[in-house]
mmCIF file as gemmi writes it, N, C-alpha and C atoms, coordinates in Angstrom:
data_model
loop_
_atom_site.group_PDB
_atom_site.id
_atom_site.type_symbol
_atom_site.label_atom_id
_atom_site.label_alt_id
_atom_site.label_comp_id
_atom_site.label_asym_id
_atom_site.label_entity_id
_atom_site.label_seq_id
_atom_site.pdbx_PDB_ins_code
_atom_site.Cartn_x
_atom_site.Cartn_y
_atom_site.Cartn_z
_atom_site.occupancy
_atom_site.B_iso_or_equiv
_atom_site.pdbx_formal_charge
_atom_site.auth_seq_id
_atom_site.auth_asym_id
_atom_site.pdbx_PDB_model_num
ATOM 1 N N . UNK Axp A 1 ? 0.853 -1.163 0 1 0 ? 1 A 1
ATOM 2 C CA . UNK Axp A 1 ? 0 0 0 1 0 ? 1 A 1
ATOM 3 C C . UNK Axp A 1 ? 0.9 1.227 0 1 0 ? 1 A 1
ATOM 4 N N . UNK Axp A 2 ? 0.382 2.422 -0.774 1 0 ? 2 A 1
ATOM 5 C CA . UNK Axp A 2 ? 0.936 3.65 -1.175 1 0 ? 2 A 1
ATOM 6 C C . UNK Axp A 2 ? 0.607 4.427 -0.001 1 0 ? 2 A 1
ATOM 7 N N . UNK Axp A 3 ? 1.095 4.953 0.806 1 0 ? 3 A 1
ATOM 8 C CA . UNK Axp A 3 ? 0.609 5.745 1.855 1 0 ? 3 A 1
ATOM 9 C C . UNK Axp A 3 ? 1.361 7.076 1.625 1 0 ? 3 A 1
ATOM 10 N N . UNK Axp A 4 ? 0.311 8.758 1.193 1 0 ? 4 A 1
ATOM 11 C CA . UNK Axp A 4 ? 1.447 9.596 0.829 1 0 ? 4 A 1
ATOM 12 C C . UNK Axp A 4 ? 0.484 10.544 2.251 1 0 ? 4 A 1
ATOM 13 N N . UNK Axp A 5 ? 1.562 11.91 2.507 1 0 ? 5 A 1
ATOM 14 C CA . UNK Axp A 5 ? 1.212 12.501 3.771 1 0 ? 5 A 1
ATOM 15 C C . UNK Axp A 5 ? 0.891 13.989 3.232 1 0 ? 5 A 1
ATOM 16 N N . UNK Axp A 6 ? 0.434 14.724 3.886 1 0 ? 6 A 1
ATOM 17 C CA . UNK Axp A 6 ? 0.529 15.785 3.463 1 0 ? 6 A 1
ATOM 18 C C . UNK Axp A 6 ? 0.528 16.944 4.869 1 0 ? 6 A 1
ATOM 19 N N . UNK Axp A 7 ? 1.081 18.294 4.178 1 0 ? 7 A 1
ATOM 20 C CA . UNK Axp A 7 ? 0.824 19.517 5.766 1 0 ? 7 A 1
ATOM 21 C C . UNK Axp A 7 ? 2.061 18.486 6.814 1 0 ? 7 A 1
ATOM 22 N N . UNK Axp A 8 ? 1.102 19.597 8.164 1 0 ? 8 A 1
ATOM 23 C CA . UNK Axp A 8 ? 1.857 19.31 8.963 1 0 ? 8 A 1
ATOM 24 C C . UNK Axp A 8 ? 1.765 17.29 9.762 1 0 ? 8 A 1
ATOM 25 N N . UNK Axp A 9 ? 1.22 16.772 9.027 1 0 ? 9 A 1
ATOM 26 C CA . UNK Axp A 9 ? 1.662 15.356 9.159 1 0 ? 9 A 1
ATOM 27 C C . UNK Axp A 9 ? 2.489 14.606 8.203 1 0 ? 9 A 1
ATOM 28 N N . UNK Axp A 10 ? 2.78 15.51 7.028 1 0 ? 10 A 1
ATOM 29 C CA . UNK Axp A 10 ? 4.119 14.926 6.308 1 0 ? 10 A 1
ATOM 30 C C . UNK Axp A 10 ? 5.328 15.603 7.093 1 0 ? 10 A 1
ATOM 31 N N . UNK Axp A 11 ? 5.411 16.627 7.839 1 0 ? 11 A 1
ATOM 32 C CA . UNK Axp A 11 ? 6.167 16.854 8.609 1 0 ? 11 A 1
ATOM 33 C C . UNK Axp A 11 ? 6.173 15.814 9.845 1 0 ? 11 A 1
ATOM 34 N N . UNK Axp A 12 ? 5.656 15.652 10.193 1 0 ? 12 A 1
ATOM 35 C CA . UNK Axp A 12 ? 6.042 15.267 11.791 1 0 ? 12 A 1
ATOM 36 C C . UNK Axp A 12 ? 6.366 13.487 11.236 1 0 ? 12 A 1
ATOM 37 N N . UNK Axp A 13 ? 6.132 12.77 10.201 1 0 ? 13 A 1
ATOM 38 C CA . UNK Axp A 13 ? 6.42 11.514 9.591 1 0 ? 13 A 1
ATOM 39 C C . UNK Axp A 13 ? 7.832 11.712 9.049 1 0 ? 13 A 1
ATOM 40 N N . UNK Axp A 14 ? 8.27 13.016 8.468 1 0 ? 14 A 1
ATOM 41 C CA . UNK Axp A 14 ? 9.522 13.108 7.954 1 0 ? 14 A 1
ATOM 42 C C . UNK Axp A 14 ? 9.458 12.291 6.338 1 0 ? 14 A 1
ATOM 43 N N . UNK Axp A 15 ? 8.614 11.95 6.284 1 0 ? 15 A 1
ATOM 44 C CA . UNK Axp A 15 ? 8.759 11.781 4.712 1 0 ? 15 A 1
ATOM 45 C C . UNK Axp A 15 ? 7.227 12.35 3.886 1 0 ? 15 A 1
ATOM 46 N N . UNK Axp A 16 ? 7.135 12.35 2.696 1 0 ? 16 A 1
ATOM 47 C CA . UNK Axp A 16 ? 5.556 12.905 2.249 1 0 ? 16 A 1
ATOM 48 C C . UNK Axp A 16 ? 5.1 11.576 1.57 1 0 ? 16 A 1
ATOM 49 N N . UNK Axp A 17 ? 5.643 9.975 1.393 1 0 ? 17 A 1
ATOM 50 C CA . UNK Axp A 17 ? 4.816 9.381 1.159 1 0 ? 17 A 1
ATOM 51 C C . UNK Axp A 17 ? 6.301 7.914 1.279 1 0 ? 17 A 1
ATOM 52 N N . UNK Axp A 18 ? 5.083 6.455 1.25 1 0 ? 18 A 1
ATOM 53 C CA . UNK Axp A 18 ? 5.905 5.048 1.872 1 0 ? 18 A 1
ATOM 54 C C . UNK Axp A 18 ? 4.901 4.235 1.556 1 0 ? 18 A 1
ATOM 55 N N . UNK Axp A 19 ? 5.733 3.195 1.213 1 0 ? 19 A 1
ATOM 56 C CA . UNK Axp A 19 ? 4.929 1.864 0.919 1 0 ? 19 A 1
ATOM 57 C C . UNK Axp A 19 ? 4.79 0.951 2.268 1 0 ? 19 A 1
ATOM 58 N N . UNK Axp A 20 ? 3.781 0.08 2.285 1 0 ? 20 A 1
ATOM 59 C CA . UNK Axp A 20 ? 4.137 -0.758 3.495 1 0 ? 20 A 1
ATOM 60 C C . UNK Axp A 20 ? 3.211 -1.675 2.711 1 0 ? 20 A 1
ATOM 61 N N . UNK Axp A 21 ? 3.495 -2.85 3.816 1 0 ? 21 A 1
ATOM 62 C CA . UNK Axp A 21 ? 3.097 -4.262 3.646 1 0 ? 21 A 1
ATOM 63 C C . UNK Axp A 21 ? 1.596 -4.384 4.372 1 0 ? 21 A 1
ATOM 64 N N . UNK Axp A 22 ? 0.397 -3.737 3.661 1 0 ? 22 A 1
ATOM 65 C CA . UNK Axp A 22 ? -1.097 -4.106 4.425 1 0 ? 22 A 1
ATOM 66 C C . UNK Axp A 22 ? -1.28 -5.59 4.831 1 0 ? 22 A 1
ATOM 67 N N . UNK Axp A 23 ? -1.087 -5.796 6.424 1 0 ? 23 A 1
ATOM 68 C CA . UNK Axp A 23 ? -1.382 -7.265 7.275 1 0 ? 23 A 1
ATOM 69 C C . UNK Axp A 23 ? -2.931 -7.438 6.32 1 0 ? 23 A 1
ATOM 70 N N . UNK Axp A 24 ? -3.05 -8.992 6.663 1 0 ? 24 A 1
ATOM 71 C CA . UNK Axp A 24 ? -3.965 -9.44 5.919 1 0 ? 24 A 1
ATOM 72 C C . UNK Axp A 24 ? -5.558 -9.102 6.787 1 0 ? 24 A 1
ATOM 73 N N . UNK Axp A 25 ? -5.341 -8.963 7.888 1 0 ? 25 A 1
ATOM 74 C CA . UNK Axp A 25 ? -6.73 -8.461 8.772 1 0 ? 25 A 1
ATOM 75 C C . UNK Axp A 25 ? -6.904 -6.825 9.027 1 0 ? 25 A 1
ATOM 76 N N . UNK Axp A 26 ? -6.273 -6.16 8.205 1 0 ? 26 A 1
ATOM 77 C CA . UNK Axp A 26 ? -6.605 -4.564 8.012 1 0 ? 26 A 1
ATOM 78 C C . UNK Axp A 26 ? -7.501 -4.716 6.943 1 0 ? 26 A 1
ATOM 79 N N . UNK Axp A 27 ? -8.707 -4.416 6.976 1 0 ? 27 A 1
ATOM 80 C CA . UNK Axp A 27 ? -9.613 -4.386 5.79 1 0 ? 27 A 1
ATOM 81 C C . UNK Axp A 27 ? -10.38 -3.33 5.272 1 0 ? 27 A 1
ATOM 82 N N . UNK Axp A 28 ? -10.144 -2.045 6.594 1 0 ? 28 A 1
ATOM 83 C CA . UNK Axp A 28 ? -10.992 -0.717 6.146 1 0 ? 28 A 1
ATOM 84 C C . UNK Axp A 28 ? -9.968 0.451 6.155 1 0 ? 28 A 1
ATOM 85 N N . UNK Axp A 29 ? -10.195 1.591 5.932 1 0 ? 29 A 1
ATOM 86 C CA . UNK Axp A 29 ? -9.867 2.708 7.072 1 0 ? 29 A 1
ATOM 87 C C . UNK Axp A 29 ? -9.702 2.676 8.313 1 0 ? 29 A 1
ATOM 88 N N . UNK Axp A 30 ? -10.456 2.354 8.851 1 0 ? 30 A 1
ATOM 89 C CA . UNK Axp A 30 ? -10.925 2.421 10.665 1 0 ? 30 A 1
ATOM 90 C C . UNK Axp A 30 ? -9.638 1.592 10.621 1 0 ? 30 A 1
ATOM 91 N N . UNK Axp A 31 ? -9.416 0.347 10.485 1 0 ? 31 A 1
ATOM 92 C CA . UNK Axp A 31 ? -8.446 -0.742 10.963 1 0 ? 31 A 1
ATOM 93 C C . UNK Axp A 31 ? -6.907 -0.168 10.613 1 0 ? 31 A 1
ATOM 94 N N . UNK Axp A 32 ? -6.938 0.783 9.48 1 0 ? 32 A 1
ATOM 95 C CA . UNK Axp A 32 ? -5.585 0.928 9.369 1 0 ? 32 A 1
ATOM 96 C C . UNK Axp A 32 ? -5.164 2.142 10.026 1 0 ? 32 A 1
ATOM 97 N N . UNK Axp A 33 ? -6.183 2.986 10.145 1 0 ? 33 A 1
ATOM 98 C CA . UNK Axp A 33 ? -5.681 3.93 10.715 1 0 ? 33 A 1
ATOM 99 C C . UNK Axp A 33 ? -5.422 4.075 12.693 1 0 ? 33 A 1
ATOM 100 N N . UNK Axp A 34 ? -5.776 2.534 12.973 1 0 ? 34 A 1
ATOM 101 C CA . UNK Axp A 34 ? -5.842 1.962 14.454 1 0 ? 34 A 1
ATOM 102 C C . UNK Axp A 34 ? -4.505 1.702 14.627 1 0 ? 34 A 1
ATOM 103 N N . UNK Axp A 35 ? -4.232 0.81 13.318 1 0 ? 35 A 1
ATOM 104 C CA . UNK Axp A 35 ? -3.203 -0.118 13.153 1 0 ? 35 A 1
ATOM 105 C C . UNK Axp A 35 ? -1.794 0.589 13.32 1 0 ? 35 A 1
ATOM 106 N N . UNK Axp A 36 ? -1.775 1.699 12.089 1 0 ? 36 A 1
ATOM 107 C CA . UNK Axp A 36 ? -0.413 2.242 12.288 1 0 ? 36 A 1
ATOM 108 C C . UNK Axp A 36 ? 0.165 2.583 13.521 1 0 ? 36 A 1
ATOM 109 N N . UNK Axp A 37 ? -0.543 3.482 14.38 1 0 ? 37 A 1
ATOM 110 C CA . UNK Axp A 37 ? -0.031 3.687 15.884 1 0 ? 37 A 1
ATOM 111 C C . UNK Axp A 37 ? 0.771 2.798 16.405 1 0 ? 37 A 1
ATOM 112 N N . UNK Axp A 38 ? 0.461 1.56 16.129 1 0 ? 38 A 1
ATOM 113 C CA . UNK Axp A 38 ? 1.191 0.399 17.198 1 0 ? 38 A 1
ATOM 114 C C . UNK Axp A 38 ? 2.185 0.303 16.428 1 0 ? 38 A 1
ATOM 115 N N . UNK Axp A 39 ? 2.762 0.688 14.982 1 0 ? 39 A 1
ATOM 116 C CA . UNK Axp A 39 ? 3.449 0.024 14.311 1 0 ? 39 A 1
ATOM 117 C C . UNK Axp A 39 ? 5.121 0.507 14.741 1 0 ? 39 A 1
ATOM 118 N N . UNK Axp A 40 ? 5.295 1.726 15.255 1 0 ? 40 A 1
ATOM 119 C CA . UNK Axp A 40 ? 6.473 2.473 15.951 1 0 ? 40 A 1
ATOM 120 C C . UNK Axp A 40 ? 6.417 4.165 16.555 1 0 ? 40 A 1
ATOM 121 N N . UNK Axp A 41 ? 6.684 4.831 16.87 1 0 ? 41 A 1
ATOM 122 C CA . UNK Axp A 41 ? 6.675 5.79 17.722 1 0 ? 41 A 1
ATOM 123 C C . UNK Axp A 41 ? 6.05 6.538 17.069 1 0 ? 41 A 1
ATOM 124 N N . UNK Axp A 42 ? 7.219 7.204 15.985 1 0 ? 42 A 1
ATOM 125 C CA . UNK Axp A 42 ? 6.677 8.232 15.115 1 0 ? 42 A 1
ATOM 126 C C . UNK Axp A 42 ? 4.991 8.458 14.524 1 0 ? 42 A 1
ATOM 127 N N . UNK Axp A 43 ? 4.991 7.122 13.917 1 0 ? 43 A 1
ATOM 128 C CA . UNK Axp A 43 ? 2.988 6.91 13.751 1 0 ? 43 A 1
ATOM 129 C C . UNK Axp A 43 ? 2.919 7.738 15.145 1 0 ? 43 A 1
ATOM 130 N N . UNK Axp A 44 ? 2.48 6.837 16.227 1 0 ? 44 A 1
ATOM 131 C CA . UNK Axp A 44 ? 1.97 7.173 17.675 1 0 ? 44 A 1
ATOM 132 C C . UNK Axp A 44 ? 1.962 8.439 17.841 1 0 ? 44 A 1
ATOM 133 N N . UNK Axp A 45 ? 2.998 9.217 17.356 1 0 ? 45 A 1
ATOM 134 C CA . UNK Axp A 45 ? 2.817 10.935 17.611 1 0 ? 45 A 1
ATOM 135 C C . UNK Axp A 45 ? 2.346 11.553 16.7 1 0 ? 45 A 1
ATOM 136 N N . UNK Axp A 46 ? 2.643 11.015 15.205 1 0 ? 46 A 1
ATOM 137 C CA . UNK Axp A 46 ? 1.56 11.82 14.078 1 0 ? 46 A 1
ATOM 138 C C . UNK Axp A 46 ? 0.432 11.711 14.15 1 0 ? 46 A 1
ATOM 139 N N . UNK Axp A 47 ? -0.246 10.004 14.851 1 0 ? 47 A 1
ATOM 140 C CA . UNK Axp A 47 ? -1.553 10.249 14.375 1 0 ? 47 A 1
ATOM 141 C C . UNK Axp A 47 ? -2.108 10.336 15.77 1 0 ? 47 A 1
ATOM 142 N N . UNK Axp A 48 ? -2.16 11.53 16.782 1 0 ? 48 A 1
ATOM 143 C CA . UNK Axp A 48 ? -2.418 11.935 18.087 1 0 ? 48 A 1
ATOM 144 C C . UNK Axp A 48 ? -3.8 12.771 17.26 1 0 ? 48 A 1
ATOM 145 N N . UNK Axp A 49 ? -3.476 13.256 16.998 1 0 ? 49 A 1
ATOM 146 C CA . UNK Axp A 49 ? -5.118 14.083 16.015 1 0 ? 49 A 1
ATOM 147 C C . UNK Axp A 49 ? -5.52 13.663 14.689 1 0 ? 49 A 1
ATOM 148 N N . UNK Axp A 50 ? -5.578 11.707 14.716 1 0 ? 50 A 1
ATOM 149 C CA . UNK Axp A 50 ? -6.026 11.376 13.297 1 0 ? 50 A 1
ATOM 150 C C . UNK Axp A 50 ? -7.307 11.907 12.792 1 0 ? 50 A 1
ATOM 151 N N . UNK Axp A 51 ? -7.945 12.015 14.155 1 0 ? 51 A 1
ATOM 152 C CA . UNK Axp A 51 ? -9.637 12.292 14.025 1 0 ? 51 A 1
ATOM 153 C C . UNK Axp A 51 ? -10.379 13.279 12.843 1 0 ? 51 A 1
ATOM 154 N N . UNK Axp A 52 ? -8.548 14.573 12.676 1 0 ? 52 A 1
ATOM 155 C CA . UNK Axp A 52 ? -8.958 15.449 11.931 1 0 ? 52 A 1
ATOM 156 C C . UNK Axp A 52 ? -9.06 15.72 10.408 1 0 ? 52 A 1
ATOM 157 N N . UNK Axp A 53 ? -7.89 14.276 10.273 1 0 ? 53 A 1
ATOM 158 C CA . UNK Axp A 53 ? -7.01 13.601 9.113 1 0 ? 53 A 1
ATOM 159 C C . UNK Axp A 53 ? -8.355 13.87 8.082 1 0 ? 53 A 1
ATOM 160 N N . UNK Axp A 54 ? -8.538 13.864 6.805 1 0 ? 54 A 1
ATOM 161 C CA . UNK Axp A 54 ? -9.033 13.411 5.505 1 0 ? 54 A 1
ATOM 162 C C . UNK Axp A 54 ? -8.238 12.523 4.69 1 0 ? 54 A 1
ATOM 163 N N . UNK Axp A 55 ? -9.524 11.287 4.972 1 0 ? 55 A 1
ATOM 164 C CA . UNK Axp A 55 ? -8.694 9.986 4.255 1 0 ? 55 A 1
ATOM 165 C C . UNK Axp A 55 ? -9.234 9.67 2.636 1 0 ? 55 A 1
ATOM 166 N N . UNK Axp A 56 ? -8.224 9.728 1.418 1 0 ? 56 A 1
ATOM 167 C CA . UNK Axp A 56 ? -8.895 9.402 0.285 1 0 ? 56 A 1
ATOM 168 C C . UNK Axp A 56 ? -7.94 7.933 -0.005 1 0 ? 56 A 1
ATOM 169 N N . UNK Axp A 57 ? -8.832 7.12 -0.671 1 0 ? 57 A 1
ATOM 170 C CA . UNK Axp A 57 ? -8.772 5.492 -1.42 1 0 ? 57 A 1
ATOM 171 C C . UNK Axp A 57 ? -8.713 6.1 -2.548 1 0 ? 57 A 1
ATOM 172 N N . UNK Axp A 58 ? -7.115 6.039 -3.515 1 0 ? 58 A 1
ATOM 173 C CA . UNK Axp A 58 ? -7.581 5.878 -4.746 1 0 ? 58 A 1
ATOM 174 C C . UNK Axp A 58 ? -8.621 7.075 -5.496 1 0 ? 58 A 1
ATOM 175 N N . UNK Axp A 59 ? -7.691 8.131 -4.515 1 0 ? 59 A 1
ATOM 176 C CA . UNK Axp A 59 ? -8.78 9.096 -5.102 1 0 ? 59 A 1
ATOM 177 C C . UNK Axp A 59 ? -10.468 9.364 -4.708 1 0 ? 59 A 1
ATOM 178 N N . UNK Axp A 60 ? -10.812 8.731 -3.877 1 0 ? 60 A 1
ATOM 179 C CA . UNK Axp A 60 ? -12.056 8.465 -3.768 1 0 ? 60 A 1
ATOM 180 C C . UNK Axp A 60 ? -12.171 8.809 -1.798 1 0 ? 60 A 1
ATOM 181 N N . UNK Axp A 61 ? -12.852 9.743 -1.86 1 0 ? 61 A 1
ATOM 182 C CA . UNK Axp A 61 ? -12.883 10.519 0.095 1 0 ? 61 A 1
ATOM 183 C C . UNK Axp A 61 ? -13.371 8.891 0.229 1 0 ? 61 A 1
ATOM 184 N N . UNK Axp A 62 ? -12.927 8.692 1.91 1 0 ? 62 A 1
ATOM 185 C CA . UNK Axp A 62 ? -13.418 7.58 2.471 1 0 ? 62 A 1
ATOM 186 C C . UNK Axp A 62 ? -13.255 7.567 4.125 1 0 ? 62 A 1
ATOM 187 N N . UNK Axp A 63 ? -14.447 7.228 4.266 1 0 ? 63 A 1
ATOM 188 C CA . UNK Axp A 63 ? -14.739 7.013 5.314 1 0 ? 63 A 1
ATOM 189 C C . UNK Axp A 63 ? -13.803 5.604 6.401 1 0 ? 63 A 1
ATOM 190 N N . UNK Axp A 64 ? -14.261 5.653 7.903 1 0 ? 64 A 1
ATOM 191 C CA . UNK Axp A 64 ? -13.692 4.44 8.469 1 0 ? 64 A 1
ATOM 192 C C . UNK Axp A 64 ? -13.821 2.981 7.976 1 0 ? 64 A 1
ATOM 193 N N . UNK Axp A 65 ? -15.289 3.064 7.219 1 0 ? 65 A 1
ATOM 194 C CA . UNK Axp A 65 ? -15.322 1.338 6.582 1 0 ? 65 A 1
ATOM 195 C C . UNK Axp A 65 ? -15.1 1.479 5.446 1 0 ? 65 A 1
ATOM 196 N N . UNK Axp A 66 ? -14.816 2.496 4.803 1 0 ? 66 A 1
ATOM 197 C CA . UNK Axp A 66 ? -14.172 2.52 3.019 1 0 ? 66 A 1
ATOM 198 C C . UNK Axp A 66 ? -13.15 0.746 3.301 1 0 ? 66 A 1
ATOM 199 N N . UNK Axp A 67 ? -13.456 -0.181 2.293 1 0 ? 67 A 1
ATOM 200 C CA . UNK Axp A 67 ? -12.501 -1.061 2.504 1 0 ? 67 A 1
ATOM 201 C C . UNK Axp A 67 ? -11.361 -0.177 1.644 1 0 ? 67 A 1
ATOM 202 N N . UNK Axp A 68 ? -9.624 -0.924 2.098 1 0 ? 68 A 1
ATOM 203 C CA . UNK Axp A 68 ? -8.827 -1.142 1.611 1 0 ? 68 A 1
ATOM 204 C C . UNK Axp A 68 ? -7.765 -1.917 1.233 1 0 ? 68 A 1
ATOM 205 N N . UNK Axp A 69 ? -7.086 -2.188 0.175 1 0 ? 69 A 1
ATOM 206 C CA . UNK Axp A 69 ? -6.384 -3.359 -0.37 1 0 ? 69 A 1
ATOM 207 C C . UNK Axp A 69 ? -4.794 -3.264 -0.264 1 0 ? 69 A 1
ATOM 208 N N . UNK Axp A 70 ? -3.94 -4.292 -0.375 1 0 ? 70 A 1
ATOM 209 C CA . UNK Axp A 70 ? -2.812 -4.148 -0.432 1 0 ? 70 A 1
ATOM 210 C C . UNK Axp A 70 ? -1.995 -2.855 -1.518 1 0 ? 70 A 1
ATOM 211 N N . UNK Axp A 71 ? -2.914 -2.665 -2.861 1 0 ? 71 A 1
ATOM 212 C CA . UNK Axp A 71 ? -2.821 -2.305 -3.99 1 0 ? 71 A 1
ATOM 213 C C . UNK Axp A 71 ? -3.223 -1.032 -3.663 1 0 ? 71 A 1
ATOM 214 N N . UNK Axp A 72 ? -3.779 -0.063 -3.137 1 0 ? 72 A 1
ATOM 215 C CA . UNK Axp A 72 ? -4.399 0.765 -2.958 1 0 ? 72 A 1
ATOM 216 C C . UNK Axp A 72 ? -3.186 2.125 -2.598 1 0 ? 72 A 1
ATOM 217 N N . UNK Axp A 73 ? -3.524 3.121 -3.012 1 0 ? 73 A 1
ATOM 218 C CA . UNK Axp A 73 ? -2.852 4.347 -2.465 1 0 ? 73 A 1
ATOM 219 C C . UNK Axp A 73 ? -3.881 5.19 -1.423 1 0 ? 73 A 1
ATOM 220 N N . UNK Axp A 74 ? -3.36 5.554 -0.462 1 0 ? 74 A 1
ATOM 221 C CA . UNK Axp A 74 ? -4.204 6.351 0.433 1 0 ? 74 A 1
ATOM 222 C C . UNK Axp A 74 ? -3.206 7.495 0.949 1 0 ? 74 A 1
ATOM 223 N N . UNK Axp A 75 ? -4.126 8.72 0.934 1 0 ? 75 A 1
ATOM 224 C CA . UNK Axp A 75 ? -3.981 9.764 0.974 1 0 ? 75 A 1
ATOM 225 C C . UNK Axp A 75 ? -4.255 10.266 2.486 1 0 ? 75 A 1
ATOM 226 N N . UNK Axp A 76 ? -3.612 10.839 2.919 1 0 ? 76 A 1
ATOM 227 C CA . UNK Axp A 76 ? -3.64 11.248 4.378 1 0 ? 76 A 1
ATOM 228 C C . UNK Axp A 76 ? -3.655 12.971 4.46 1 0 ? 76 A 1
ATOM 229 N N . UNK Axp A 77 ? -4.511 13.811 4.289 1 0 ? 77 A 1
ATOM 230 C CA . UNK Axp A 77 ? -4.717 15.491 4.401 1 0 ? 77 A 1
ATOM 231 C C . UNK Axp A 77 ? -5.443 16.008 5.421 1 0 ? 77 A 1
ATOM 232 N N . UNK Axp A 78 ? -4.373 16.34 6.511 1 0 ? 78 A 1
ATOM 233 C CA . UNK Axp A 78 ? -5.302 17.138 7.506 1 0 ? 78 A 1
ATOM 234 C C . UNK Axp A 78 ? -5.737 18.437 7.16 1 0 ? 78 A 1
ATOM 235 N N . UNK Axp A 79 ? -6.49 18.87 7.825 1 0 ? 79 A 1
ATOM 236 C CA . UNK Axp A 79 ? -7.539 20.374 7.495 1 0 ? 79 A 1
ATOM 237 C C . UNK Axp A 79 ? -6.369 21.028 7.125 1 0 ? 79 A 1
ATOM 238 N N . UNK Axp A 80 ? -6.252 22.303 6.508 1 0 ? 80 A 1
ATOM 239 C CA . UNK Axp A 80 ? -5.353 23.481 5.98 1 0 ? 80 A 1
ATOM 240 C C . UNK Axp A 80 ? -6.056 24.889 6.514 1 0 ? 80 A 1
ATOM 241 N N . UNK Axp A 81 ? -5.649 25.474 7.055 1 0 ? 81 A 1
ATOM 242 C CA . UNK Axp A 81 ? -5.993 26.757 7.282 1 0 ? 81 A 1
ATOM 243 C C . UNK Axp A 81 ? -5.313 27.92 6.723 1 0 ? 81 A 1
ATOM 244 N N . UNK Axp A 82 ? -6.1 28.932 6.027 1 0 ? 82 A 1
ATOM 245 C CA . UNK Axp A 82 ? -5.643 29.763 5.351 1 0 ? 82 A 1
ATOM 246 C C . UNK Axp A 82 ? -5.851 30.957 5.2 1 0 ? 82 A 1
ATOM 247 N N . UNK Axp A 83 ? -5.373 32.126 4.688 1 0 ? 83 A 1
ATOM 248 C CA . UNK Axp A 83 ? -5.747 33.555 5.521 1 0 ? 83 A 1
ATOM 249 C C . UNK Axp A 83 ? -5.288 34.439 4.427 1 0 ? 83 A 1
């Protein structure tokens, strides 16, 4: 899976996008975005305000049960504020 970041959570990840290996019992949103936290620190501190995150599949906004696939790119955009 394509995982790219954007704003201030491609900052605090240190990179703006990474592939990883989707475990075979991550099957939505909700599950992956549970999942990463446990996976090492850095997650654990980026996603402290996932709640605010906008998640797109493939281009496509998605919700916590949007399923997702090994194959899939997902997009990670928290709110932007602008002035």
């Amino acid at each position: 899976m394509k995982l790219k970041y954007f704003a201030w959570l491609r900052d605090s990840l240190g990179c703006d996008s990474e592939t990883i290996v989707l475990p075979k019992e991550i099957r939505n949103v909700g599950m992956l975005l549970d999942w990463l936290p446990t996976q090492d620190e850095r997650f654990r501190k980026a996603f402290e305000y996932i709640d605010v995150v906008l998640v797109s599949v493939n281009s496509h906004y998605a919700e916590r049960e949007y399923p997702v696939h090994d194959e899939d790119e997902v997009l990670l955009t928290p709110p932007i504020a602008g002035g």
